[in-house]
Backbone as numpy.savetxt, mean C-alpha at the origin, in Angstrom:
# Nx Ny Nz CAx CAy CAz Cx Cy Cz
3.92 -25.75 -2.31 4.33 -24.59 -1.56 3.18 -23.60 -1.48
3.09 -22.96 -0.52 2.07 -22.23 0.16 2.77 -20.82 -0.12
1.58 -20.03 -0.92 2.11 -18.43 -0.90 0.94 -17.61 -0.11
1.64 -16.36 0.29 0.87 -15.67 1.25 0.49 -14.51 0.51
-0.86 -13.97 0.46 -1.26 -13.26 -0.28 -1.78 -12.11 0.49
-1.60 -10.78 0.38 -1.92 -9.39 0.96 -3.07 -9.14 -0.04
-3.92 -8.02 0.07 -4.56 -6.73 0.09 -4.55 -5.95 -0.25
-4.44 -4.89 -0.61 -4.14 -3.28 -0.55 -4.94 -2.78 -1.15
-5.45 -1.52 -0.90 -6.67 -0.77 -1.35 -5.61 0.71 -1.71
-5.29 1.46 -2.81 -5.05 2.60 -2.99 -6.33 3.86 -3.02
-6.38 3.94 -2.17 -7.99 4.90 -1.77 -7.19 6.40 -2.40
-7.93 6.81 -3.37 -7.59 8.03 -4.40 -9.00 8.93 -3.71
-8.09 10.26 -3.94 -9.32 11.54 -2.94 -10.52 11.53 -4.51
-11.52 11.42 -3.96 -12.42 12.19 -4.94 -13.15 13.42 -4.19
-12.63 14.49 -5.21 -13.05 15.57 -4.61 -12.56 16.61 -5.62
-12.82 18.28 -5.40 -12.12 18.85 -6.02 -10.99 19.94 -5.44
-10.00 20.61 -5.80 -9.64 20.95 -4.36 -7.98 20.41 -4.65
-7.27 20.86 -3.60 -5.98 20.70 -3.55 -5.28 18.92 -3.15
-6.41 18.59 -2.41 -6.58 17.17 -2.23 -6.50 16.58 -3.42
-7.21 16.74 -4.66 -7.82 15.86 -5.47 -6.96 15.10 -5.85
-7.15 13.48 -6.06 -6.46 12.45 -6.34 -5.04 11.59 -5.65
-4.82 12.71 -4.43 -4.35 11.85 -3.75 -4.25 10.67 -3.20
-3.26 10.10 -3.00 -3.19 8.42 -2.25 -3.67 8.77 -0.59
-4.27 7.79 -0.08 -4.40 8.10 1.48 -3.34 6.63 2.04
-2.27 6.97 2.99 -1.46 6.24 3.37 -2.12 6.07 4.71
-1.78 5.14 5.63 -1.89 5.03 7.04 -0.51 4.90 8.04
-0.97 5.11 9.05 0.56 4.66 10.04 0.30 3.45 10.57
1.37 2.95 10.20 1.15 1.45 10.96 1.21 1.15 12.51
0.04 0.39 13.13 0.18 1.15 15.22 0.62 -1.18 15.22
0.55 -1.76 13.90 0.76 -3.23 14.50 2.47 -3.70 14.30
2.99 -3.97 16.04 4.56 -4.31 16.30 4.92 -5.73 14.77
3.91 -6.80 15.20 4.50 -7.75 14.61 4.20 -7.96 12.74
5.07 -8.27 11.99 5.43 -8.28 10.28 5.54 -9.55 9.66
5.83 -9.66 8.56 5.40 -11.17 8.24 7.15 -11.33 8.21
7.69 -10.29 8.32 9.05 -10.76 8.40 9.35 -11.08 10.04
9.70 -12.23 10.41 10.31 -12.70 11.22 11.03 -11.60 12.56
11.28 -10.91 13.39 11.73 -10.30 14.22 12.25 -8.89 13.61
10.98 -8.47 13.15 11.31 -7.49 12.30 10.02 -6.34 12.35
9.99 -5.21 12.90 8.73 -4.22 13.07 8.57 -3.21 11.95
7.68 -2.88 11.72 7.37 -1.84 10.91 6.15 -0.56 11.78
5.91 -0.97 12.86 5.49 -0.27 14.03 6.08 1.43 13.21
4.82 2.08 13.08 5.35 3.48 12.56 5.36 4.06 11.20
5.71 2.89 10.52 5.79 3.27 9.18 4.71 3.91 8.33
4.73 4.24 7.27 3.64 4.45 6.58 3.16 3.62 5.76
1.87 3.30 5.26 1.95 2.38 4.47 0.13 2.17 3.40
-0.22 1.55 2.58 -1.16 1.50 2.18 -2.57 0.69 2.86
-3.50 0.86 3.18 -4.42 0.01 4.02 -4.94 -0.59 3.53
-4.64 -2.22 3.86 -4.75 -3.44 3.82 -4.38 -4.67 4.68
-4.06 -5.81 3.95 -2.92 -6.62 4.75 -3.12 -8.36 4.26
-2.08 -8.67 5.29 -2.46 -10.12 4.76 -3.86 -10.93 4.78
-3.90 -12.30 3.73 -5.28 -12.44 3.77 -5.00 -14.03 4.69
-4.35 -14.85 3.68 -4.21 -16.20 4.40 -2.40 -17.15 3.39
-2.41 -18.07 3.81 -1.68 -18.94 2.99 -2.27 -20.16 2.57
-2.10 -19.64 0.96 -3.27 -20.74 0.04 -2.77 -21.05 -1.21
-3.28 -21.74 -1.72 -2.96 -22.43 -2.31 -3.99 -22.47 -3.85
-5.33 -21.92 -2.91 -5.91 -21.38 -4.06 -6.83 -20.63 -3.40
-7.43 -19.14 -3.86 -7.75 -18.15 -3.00 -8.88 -17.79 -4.02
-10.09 -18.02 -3.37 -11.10 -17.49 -4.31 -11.24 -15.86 -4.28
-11.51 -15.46 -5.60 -11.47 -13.89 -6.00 -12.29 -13.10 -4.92
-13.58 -13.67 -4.65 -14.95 -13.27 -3.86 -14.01 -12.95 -2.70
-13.00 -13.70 -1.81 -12.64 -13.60 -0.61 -11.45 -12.73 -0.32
-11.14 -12.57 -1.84 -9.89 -11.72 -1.68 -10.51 -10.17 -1.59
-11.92 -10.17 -2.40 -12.32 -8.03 -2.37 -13.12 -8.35 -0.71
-13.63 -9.58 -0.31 -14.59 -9.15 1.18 -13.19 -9.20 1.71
-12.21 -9.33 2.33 -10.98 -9.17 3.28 -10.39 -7.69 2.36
-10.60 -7.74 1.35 -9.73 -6.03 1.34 -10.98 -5.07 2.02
-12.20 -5.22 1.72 -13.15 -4.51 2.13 -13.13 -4.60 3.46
-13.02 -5.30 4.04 -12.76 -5.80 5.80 -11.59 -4.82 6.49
-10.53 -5.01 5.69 -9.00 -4.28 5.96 -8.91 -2.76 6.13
-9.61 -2.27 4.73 -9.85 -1.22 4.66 -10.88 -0.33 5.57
-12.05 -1.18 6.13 -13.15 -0.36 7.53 -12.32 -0.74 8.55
-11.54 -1.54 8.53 -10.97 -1.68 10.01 -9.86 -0.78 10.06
-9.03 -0.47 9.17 -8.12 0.20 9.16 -8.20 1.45 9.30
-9.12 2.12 8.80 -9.73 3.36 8.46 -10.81 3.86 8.33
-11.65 3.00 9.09 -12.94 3.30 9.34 -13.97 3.98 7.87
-13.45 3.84 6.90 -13.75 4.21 5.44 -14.33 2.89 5.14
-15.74 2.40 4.72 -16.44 1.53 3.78 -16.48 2.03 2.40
-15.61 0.74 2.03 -15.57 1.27 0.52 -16.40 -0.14 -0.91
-17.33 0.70 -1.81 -18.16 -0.01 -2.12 -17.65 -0.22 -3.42
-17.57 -1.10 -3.78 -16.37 -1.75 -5.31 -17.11 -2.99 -5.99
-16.81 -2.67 -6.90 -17.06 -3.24 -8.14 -16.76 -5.09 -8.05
-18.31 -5.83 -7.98 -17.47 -7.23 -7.43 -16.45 -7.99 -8.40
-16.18 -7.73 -9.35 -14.95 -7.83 -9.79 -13.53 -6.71 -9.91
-13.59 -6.11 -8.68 -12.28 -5.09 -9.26 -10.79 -5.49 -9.54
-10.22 -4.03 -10.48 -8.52 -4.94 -10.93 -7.91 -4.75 -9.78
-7.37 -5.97 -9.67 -6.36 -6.11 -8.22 -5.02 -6.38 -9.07
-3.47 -5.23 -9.23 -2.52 -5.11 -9.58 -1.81 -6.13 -8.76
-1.46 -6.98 -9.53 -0.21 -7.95 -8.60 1.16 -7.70 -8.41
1.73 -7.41 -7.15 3.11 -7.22 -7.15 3.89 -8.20 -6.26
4.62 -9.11 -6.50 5.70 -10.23 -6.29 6.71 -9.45 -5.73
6.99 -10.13 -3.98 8.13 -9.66 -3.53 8.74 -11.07 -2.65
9.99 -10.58 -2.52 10.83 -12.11 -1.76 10.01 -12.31 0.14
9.57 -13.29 0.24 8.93 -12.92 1.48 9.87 -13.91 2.42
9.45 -14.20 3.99 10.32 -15.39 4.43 10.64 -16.67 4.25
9.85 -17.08 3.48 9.80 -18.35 3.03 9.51 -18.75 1.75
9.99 -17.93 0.76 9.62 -17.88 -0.91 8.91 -16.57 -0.96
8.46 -16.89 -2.57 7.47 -15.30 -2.80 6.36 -15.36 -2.15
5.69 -14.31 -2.15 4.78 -13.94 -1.99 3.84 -12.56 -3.08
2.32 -12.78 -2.59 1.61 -12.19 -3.26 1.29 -10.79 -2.94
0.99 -9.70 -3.18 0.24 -8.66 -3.04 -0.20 -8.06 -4.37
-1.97 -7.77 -3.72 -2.45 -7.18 -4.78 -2.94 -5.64 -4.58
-2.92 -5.07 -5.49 -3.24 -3.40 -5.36 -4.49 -3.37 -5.60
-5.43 -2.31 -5.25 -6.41 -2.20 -5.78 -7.01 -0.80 -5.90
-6.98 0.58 -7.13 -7.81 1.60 -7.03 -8.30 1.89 -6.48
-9.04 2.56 -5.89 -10.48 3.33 -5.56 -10.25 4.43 -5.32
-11.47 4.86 -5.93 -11.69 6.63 -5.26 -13.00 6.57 -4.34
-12.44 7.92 -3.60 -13.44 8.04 -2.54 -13.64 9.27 -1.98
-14.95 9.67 -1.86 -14.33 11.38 -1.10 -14.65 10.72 0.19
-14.50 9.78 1.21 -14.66 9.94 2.40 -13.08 10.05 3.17
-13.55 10.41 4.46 -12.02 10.87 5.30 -11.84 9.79 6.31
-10.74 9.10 6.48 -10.74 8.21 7.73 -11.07 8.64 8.91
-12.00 7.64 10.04 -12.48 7.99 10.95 -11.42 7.21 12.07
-10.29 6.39 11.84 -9.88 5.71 12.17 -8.25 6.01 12.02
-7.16 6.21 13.47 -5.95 5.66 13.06 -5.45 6.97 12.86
-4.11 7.27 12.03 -3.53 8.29 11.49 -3.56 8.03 10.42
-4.16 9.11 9.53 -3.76 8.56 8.24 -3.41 10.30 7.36
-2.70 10.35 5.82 -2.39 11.26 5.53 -2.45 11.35 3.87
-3.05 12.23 3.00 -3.62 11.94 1.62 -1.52 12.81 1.06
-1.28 11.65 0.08 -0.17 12.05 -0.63 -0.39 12.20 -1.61
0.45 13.24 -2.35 0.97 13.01 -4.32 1.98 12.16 -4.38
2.49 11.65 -5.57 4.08 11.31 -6.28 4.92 11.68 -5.33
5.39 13.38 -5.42 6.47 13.72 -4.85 6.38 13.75 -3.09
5.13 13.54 -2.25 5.31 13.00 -0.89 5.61 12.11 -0.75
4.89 10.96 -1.64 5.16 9.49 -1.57 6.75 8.82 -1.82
7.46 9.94 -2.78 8.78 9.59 -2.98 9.94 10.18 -1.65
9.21 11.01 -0.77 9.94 11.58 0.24 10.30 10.76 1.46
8.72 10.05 1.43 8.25 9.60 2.43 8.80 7.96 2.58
8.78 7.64 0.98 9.91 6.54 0.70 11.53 6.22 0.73
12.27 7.59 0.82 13.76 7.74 0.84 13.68 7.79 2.46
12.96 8.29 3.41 13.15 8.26 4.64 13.35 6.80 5.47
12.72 5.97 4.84 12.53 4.72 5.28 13.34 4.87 6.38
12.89 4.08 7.87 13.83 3.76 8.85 12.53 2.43 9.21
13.24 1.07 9.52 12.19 0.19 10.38 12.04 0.88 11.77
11.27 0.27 12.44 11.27 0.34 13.97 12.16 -0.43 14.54
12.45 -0.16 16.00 14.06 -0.79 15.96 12.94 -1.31 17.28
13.17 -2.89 18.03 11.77 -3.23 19.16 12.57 -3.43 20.38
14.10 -3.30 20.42 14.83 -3.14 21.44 14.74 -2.26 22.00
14.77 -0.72 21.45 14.82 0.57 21.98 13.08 0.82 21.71
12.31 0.32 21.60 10.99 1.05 21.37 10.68 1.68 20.42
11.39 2.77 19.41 11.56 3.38 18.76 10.57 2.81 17.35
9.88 4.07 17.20 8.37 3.60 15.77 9.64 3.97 14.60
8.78 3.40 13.52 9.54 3.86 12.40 9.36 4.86 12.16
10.23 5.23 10.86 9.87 6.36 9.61 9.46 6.09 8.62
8.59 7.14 7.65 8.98 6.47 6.16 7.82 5.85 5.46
8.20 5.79 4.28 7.32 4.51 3.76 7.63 3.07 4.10
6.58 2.02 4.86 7.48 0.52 4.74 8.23 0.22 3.51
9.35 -0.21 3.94 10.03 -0.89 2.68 11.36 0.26 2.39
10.91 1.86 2.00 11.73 2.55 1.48 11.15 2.51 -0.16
12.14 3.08 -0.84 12.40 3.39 -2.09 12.17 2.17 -3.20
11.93 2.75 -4.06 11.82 0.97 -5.12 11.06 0.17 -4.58
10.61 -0.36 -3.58 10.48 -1.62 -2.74 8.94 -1.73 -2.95
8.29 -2.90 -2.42 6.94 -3.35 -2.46 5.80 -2.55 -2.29
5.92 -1.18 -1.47 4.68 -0.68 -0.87 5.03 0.71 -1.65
6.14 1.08 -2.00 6.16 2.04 -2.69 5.99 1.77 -4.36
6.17 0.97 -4.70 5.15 0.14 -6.26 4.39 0.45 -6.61
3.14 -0.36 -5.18 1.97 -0.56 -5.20 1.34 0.79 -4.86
1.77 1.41 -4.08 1.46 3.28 -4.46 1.54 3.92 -5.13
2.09 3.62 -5.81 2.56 4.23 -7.28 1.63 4.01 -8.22
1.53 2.28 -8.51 0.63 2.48 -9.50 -0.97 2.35 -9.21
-1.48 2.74 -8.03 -2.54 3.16 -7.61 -2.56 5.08 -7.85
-1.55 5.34 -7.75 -1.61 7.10 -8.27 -1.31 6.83 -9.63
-1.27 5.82 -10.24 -1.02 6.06 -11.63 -2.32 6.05 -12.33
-3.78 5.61 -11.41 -5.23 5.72 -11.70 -5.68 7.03 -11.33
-4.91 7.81 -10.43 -5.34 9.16 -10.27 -6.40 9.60 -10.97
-7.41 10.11 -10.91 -8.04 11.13 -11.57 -7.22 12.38 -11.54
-6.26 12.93 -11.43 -5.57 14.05 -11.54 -4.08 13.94 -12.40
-4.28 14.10 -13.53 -3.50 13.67 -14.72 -1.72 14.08 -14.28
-1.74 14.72 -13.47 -0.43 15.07 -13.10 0.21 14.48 -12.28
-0.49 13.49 -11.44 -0.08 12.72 -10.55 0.07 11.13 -11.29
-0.84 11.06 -12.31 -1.03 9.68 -13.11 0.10 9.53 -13.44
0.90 10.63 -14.41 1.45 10.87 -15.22 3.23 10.77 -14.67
3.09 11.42 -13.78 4.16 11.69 -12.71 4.76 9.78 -12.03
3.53 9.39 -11.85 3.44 7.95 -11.28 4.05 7.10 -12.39
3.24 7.03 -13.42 4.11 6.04 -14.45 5.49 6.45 -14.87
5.82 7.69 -14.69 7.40 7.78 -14.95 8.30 7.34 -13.76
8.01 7.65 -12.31 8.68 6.84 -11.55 8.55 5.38 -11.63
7.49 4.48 -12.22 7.51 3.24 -11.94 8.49 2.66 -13.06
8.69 3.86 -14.17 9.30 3.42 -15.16 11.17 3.41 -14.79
11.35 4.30 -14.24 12.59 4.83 -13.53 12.75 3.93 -12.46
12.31 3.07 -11.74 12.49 2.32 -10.86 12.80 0.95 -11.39
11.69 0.69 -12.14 12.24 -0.79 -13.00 13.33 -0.53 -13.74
14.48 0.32 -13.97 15.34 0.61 -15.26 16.32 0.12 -14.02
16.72 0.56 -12.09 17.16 -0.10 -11.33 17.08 -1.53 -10.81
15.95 -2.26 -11.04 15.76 -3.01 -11.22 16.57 -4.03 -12.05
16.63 -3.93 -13.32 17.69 -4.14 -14.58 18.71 -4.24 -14.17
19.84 -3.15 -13.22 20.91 -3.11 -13.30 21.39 -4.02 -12.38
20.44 -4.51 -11.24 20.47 -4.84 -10.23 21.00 -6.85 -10.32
């Protein structure tokens, strides 16, 4: 069985300033999802994406396609460590699990590319309860974080602000991820 493996870059502000340590999210402008007749057109979300379906995925190809994802997405080149930690998060995909990996960085640069918007904790949790998909009958973009609340992209944001350089957002981050897995449990 073939698993499909994502991306994600959590680009943290380096800077000093009211910004500092924020997540930078993007809006998503692509209709089609790995879910089947299903848009996320609108949403918000972390910049990255899928890489391939493999079976075995060399490390080297997984940071040049996040590095790829991330200038294309946001016109931000970001220069990383050729081994960086890539956080793995497991979600139900269309056809079995699937992979996504997170990955840190800080950066003081600003996207030149797209919409994009630097969050804390408590945007990221706002921006996650709003969830709406895009609906592709009526046209209509989404809201929200993809996914919503608890879910895959709000995780992987999480514990990319949980590297914050801004201890209040770190701090803030590991208690929601902790509060989310306790639903998890009940579930």
């Amino acid at each position: 069985m073939k698993t499909a493996v994502g991306v994600f870059a959590g680009l943290l502000k380096q800077e000093s300033g009211k910004n500092a340590g924020k997540l930078l999210l993007r809006r998503r402008t692509e209709i089609p999802s790995i879910i089947p007749g299903k848009s996320f057109k609108g949403n918000w979300e972390l910049p990255g994406g899928g890489v391939m379906e493999a079976e075995k995925v060399p490390y080297c190809h997984l940071v040049n396609e996040l590095k790829r994802e991330v200038e294309e997405e946001t016109g931000i080149p970001i220069a990383i460590d050729p081994m960086p930690p890539m956080y793995p998060v497991l979600f139900k995909g269309p056809e079995g699990y699937d992979l996504a990996l997170v990955t840190p960085i800080e950066t003081s640069l600003e996207s030149t590319k797209g919409e994009t918007i630097w969050v804390n904790v408590e945007e990221l949790n706002k921006l996650a309860r709003e969830f709406e998909p895009a609906d592709k009958k009526t046209g209509k973009d989404g809201k929200g974080l993809l996914g919503g609340y608890g879910k895959r992209m709000h995780c992987m944001a999480l514990r990319a602000l949980y590297f914050s350089p801004n201890p209040t957002y770190s701090e803030d981050a590991g208690v929601m991820l902790i509060e989310i897995q306790k639903g998890w449990q009940r579930e």
